[in-house]
N, C-alpha and C positions, 0 to 999 in steps of 0.2 A: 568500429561501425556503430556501436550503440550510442558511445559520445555523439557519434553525430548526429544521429535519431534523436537524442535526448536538448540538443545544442538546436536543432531542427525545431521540437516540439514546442519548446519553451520560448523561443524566437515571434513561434506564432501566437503563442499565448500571450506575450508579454506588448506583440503589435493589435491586440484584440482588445487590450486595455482602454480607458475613455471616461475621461470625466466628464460629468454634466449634471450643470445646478450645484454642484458641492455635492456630487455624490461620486462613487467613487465603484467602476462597473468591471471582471476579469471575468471574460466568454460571456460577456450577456449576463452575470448574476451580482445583484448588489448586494456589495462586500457588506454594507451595514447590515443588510439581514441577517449575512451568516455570520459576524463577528460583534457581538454587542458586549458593552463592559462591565454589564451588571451580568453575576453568575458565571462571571471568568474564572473561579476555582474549581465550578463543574466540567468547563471546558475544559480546563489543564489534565483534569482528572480522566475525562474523556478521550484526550490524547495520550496519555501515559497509557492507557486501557487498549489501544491501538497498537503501540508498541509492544506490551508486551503477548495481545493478542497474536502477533506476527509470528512472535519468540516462540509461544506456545505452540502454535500450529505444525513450527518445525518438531517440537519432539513430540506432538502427536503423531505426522505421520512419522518421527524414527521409530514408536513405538508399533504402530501399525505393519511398516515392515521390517521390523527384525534389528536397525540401525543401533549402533552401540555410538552414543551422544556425548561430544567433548563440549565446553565452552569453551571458547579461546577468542577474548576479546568483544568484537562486536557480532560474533559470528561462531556457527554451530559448525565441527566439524564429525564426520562419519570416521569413525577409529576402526569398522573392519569392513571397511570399504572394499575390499577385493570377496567380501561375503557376500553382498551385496547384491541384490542383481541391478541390469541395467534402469528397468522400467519402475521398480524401488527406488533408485538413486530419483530420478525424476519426480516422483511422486513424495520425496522427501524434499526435494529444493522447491518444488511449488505446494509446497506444504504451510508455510509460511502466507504468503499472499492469497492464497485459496482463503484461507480458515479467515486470515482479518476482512477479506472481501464480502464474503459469506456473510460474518459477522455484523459489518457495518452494513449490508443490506437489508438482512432482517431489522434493523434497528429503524433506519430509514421509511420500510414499510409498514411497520409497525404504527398506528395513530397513538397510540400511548406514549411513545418513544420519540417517535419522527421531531418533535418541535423542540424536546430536550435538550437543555444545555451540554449534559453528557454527549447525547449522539453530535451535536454540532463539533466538538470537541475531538471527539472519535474519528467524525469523518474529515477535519480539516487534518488530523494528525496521518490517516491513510489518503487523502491526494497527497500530502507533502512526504509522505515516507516511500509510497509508490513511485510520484514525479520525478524525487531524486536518487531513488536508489542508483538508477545506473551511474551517478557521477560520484558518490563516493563508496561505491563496492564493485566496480566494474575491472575488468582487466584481473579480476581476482580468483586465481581456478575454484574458491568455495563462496564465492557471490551467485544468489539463485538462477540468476540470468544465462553466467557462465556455464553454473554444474548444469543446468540445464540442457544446454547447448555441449556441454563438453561429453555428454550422457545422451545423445541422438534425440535432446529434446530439439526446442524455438522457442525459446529465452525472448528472444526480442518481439516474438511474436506474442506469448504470453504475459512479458509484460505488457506491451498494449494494450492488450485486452482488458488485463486489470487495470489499467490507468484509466480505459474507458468508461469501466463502471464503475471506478471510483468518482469522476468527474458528475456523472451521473447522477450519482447519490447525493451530488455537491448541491446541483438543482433538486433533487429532490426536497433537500431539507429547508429551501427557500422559496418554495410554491405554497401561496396565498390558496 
């Protein structure tokens, strides 16, 4: 179901597309404002910074609720999972996308911040980490969507939301 949402969302976004005059427009925002190639190190840096602000989040909230934190791979696993409570398990899988969302919106609001190559960076790197998570950690019982979901959360619900404000912040950082 989430492929499909995901196969759904991207469908419309990529029919929203539109060039004009040699410019080059995804939902209404020109791509040249947010992507310029002078202080593309800041950018990269600012995506990296996204990443691992995700990473983070997760073992903040593991440490917040009690969660004993494995890495394995691309992905954090809970090692006394049956200690756990339910409403912990949740708050540890939307751990991750809370803290980079958070994150990348304070930056965004910020007038110091907001027009930075960093934040540009940051926040190209949370739409496109958000946009695609469900296609390649989906179907996966420790992808945030699923534990979510597999843990009486709405995974698919949630992520929306966050893809919402991360799109959001996309414009943000492209307002004159």
């Amino acid at each position: 179901m989430i492929k499909k949402s995901v196969v759904a969302i991207l469908s419309i976004l990529f029919m929203t597309v539109s060039c004009s005059h040699a410019k080059f427009y995804v939902l209404g925002v020109d791509v040249e404002k947010v992507i310029k190639t002078e202080g593309i190190e800041m950018m990269v840096l600012g995506a990296a910074a996204s990443f691992i602000t995700h990473l983070a989040g997760h073992y903040i909230a593991g440490e917040l609720v009690g969660a004993d934190i494995e890495q394995q791979g691309n992905r954090e696993i809970v090692l006394n999972h049956s200690d756990v409570s339910t409403s912990d398990k949740r708050w540890f899988a939307r751990g991750g996308f809370l803290t980079q969302t958070l994150v990348n919106t304070a930056l965004v609001n910020l007038e110091s911040t907001r027009k930075s190559k960093f934040t540009r960076g940051f926040t190209l790197g949370t739409v496109y980490q958000i946009g695609t998570y469900p296609l390649w950690l989906s179907s996966d019982e420790w992808g945030d969507i699923d534990y979510l979901n597999n843990n009486d959360g709405e995974g698919t619900t949630e992520w929306s939301l966050y893809m919402g404000v991360a799109v959001y912040n996309c414009y943000k950082i492209v307002e004159d």
